[in-house]
N, C-alpha and C positions, 0 to 999 in steps of 0.2 A: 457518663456522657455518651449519649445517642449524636452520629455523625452522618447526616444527607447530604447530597448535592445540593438540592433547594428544596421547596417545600411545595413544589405542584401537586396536579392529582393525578400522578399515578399509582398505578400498584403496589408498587413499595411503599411508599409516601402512604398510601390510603391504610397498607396491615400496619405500621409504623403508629401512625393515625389509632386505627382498631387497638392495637396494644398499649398503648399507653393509657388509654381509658379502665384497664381491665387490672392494670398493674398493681400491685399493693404499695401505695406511697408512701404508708407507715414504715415502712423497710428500704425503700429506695428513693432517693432522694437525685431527681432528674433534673438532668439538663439538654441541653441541643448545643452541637457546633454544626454549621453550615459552609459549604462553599458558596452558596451565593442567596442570600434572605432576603426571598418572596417566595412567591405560589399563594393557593386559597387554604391550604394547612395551615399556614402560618398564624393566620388568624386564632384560629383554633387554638394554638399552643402558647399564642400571648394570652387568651381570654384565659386559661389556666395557667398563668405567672407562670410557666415553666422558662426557664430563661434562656436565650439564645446569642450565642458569639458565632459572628462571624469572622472566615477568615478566607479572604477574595483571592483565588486564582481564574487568570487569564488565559493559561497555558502552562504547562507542566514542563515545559522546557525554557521557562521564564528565569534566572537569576531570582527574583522576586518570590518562586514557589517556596526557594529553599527558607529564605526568611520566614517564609507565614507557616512551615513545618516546626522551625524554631518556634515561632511564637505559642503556636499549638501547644505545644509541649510544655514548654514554660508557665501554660495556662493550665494545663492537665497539672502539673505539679504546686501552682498556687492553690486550686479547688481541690486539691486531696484525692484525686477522680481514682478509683478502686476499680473501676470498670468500664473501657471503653468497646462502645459496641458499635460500628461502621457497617455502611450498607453500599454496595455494589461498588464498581471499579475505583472511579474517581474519589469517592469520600475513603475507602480502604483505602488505598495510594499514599496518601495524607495523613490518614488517622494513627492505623497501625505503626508506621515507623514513630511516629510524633509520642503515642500512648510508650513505645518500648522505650524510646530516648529518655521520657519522664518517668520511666521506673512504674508505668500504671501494674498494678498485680494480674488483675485478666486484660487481656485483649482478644475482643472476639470480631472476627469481619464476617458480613454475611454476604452470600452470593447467590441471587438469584434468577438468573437467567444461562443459558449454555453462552454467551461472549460472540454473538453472530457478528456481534457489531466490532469484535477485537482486530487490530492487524496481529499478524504473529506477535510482532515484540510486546506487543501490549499483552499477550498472550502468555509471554516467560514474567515479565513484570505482575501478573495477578499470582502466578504461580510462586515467585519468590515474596511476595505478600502473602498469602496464604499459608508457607512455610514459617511463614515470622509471625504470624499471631499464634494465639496459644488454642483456640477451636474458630473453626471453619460451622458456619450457620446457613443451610442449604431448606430451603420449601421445595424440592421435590426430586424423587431418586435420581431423574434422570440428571438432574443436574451433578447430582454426589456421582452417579456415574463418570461421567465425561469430565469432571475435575480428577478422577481416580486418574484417568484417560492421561489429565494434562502433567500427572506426576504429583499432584497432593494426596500426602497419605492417607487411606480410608478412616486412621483411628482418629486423625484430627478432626473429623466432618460427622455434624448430627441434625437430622432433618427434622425440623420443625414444620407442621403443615402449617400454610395460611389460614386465619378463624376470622371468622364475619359472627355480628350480630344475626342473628336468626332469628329474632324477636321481627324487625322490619320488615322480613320478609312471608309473616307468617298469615297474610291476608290475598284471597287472591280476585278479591270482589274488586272489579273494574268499573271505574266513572266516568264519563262520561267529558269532565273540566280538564285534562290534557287535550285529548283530542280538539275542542273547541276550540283551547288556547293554541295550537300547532296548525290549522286547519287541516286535519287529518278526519276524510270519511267517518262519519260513529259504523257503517254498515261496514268497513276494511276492516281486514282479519293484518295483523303488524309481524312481520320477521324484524328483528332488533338484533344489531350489532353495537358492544360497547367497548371501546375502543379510544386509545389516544389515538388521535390523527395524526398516522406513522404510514410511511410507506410499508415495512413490515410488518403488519397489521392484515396485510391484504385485504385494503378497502377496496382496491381495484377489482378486484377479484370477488368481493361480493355484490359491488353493481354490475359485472358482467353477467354474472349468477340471474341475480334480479331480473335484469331485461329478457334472460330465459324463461326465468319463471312465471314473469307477466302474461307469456305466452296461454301457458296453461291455466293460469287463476289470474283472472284482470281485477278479481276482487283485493289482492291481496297489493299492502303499501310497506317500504321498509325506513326502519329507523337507523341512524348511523349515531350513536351518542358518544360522545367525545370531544374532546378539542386537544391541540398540541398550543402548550404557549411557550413564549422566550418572554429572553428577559433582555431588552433593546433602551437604551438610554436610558435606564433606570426607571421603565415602565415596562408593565405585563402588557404583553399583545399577543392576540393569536397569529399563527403563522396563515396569515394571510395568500399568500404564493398557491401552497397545495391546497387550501381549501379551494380557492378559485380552480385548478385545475381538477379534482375533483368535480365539482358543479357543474364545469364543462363537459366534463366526460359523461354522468346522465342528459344534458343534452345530447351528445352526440348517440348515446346510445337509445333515445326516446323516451327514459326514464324520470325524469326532474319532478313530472308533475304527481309522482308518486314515489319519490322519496325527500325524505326527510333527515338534513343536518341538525341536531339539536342544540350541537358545543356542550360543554360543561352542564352536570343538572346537578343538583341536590337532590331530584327525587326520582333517584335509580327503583325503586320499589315500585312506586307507582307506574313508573313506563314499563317495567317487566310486568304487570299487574296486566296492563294494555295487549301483551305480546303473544303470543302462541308457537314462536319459537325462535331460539336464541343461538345468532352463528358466529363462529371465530376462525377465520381462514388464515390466522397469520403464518407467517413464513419461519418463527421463532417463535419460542416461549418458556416461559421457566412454570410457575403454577397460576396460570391464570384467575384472578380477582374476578375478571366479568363472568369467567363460566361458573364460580362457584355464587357468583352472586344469582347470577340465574338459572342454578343448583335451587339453591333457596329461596327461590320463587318458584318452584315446581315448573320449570319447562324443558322440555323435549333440547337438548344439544344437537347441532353437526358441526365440525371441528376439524380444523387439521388434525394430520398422525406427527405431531413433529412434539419434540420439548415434551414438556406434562401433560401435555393434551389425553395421552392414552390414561394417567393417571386419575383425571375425570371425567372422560367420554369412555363408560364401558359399552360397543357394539353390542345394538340389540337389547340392553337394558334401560340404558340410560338417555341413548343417543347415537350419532352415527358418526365417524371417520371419514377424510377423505384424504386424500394426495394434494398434496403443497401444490399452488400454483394450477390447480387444474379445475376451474370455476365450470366446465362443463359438467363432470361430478359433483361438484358443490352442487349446482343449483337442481340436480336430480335428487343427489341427497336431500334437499329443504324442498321439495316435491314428494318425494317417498311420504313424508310427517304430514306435509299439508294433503296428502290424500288419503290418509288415515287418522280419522279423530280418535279411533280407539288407541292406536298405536300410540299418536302422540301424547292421550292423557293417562299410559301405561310408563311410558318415557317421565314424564313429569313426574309422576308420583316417584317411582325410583331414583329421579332426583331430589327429589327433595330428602327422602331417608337418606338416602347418602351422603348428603352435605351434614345432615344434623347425626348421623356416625363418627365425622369425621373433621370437619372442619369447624367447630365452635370456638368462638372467643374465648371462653375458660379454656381451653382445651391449649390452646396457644399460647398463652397466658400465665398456664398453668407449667409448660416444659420451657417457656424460655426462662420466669422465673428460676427453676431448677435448675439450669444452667450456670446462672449468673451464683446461684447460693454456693452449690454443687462445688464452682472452680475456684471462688474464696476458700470455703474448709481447706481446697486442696494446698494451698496458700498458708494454713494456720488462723485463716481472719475468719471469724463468726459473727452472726448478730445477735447484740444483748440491749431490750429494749428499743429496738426500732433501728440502732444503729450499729456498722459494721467495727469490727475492731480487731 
């Protein structure tokens, strides 16, 4: 049993997503539990009958949480579940104690991000979760670092990098039918940022970027792709609030009529297809999805130095670094690339080998498997014929 918060399209949600497609079903026999079921995954995972319980928290300091941890359990213990595998705070929270209460054999929590978003005590609470599952599942060192930091011992934590299809990305011939459909210039050269609409994300930070860089290339338009949604009276809506302050803010900085909100796309490929170079200013991060997705389309990175970022922006090969919060530099950095076509398509190429080194869906596929096989044996349980015993 795989355990999300919901099923939107983030990062998590999207290698969750990636993985499950890759997984050997003859051997493992999948389910979902959810804290709260919706998102555009969801889809996805009913069109493949994999089947989904949900169990509603409101708040974790509810009377009511303690019950749906009961239930958890008691449901892990009807379905026989052998292996319960939870993904970031909230669904660990939940999972982990639920999967020990029911006797599951493995219990694995994964963690991917450094917790910027933690108060302290939620801080000792991921740490005393962490101690109580039986491995810790981390996508990028820096993360296993600063969990070492937070007092989870190094032997429980194994880093699995995040893997993308690299099929999708292996075309870089650009058409012409986005543009049209967006009214974006065909003669604009596109800087693209992919991005949930998060404050730390430093959106703000790449349209200040932007209206510097208008300066020195008027040719040049920027993409913002992403959306943030909730889930409000039992309907998906985008968070409407910051999108509008957002939009205000390239007005105020003279920017609107040359950039572009796109919300949610299904066709990430194609817009990085359109781009010439791909930036992620956030203020956080664990192993970023958009830089490896635009790894895999062969472009030029500049990036924050914060979280994984250094783990796929190598300086000078790859792409370029900057300082958290400091969109003056940003928008020199995405200057430096946009005034060297050599540079940049020296940059791109080295991305692209490097993502297909390192990041392939087998490849990920292939070690969480392991994992999951790995802590049975350790257990005494093998599989014979397709099923665990």
């Amino acid at each position: 049993m795989k355990t999300v918060t919901n099923f939107s399209s983030g990062g998590t949600e999207g290698q969750v997503q990636n993985l499950i497609k890759v997984l050997d079903h003859d051997r493992i026999d999948l389910q979902f539990s959810c804290l709260k079921k919706y998102g555009l995954f969801l889809e996805e995972v009913e069109r493949a009958k994999i089947p989904v319980r949900e169990f509603p928290i409101s708040s974790f300091f509810h009377p009511g949480t303690w019950w749906q941890l009961c239930k958890m359990a008691a449901f892990m213990r009807s379905q026989r579940i052998q292996i319960s595998h939870s993904y970031n705070f909230y669904s660990n929270l939940l999972a982990v104690p639920a999967a020990k209460l029911a006797g599951v054999p493995v219990v694995l929590a994964s963690i991917r991000d450094r917790g910027i978003y933690l108060t302290p005590m939620q801080k000792k609470v991921q740490k005393w979760i962490c101690n109580l599952a039986d491995r810790v599942l981390v996508n990028a060192d820096s993360i296993r670092t600063w969990l070492i930091d937070q007092g989870v011992p190094d032997q429980k934590i194994t880093l699995i990098k995040n893997g993308i299809n690299l099929s999708l990305y292996e075309s870089r011939v650009a058409t012409d039918n986005i543009r049209v459909e967006l009214g974006i210039p065909l003669d604009s050269r596109l800087v693209i940022m992919l991005a949930r609409l998060n404050p730390q994300k430093g959106i703000d930070d790449f349209l200040r970027a932007a209206a510097l860089i208008r300066d020195n290339h008027p040719d040049v338009h920027f993409l913002v792709v992403g959306d943030k949604l909730d889930y409000k009276d039992g309907a998906v809506v985008s968070d409407a609030n910051y999108h509008n302050y957002l939009h205000q803010l390239t007005l105020t900085l003279g920017i609107s009529h040359c950039t572009w909100f796109t919300g949610h796309r299904t066709d990430v490929p194609a817009l990085l297809a359109q781009s010439c170079v791909s930036v992620l200013p956030s203020h956080s991060e664990g192993l970023s999805n958009s830089l490896i997705e635009s790894m895999a389309a062969g472009l030029p990175l500049v990036a924050t130095d914060v979280g994984g970022n250094p783990e796929l922006v190598i300086p000078g090969i790859n792409g370029i670094l900057v300082p958290v919060l400091d969109f003056e530099v940003l928008a020199g950095a995405i200057n430096t690339i946009l005034d060297d076509p050599l540079m940049a398509s020296r940059f791109g190429t080295a991305s692209r080998r490097l993502c297909e080194e390192q990041f392939s869906m087998q490849k990920m596929a292939e070690a969480t498997q392991f994992i999951y096989v790995s802590e049975l044996e350790k257990r005494g349980l093998r599989y014979i014929t397709g099923k665990a015993h």
